[in-house]
C-alpha positions, 0 to 999 in steps of 0.5 A: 841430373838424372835422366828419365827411364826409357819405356821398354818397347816390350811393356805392355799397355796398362789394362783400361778401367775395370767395369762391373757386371752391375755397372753394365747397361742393360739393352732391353727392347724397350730401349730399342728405336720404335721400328726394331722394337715393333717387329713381329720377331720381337714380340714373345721378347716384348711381351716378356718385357711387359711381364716383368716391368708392370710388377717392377712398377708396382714394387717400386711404387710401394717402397716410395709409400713406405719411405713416405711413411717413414719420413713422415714419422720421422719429422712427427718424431723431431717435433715432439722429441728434438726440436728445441734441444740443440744443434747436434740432435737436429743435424744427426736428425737432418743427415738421417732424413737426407739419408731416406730421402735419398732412398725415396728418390733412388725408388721413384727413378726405378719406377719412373723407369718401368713407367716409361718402359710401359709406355714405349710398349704398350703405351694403351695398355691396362696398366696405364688405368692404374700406373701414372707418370711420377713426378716430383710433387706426387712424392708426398704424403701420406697425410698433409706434410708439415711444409705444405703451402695449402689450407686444411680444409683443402689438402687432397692426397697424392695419386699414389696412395689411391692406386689400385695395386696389383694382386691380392695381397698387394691390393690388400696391404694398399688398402690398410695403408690407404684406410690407416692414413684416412683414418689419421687424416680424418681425425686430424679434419675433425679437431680442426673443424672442432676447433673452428667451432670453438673460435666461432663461439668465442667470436660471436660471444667476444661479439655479444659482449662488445655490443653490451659493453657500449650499451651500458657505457652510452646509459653510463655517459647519459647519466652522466650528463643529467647530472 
């Protein structure tokens, strides 16, 4: 029977878990306790803080927009071009929107923390007229989604794609988005409620001729009867 080997006292210990500088948490005042982060000789640091995480906000909040309007695009894709033509397109369809939604949720954890980096802070500050807490039912948009509960008539667009974004350039590509999905949306409403239009026509004239139908059959029955 063999024996087992003996453990050389001189053998030095396996080396622990190696971890990543990425991997390593970052400990930025607002992740310190109130009475710490408050002190006046914290607050040049705190302020730099505040710099760098509105920006961050703003950023993260525009990549959710723009993963929105590719997801978006995605299922207007799947409805007219791979509905209906078997498993396999549909599966591939599924892994690549898990795939975005993936990345969407990835983006609204990176604001919610520089939200909430805001909020520790500076919770009275400017940003706070503009930047709102994210939750889970504002990742919508940028038009009414395809699984929506509500009526037509009743959609209202989620905050996100109403915010006023910050700097020139950002405010101006928030804009166009906004005008571009109003405009969708827009002409959505309008063949909606043209629609309706028709189908009121149509009614009232189904309407017009019943009563005319039971008015010539009541003669046809009267005359019927004199006979």
């Amino acid at each position: 029977m063999d024996q087992p080997l003996e453990t050389d006292a001189n053998t030095p210990p396996s080396p622990p878990d190696i971890i990543f500088p990425e991997n390593l948490p970052l400990y930025m005042p607002s992740s310190l306790p109130r009475h710490i982060h408050t002190l006046p000789a914290l607050h040049e640091i705190c302020q730099l803080e505040l710099r760098l995480r509105e920006p961050q906000a703003d950023d993260a909040l525009a990549d959710v927009r723009h993963q929105r309007r590719v997801i978006q695009g995605l299922w207007q894709f799947k409805k007219l071009n791979v509905s209906g033509t078997g498993n396999k397109p549909n599966t591939q369809f599924i892994n690549l929107y898990k795939w975005f939604d993936k990345k969407t949720k990835r983006f609204a954890e990176k604001y919610r923390t520089a939200w909430q980096a805001l909020h520790v802070l500076d919770p009275n500050g400017s940003w706070a007229i503009r930047l709102k807490e994210l939750k889970d039912g504002d990742i919508r948009g940028p038009g009414r989604d395809a699984n929506d509960a509500t009526t037509s008539s009743r959609y209202e667009p989620s905050w996100i794609w109403l915010v006023q974004c910050g700097g020139d350039t950002e405010s101006r590509m928030c804009e166009e988005e906004l005008n571009e999905s109003m405009r969708a949306e827009w002409a959505k409403t309008r063949a909606r409620m043209s629609r309706w239009n028709e189908e009121l026509l149509l009614v009232q004239e189904e309407m017009r001729q019943v009563l005319v139908y039971h008015k010539w059959k009541a003669s046809w029955w009267l005359t019927r009867s004199a006979l």
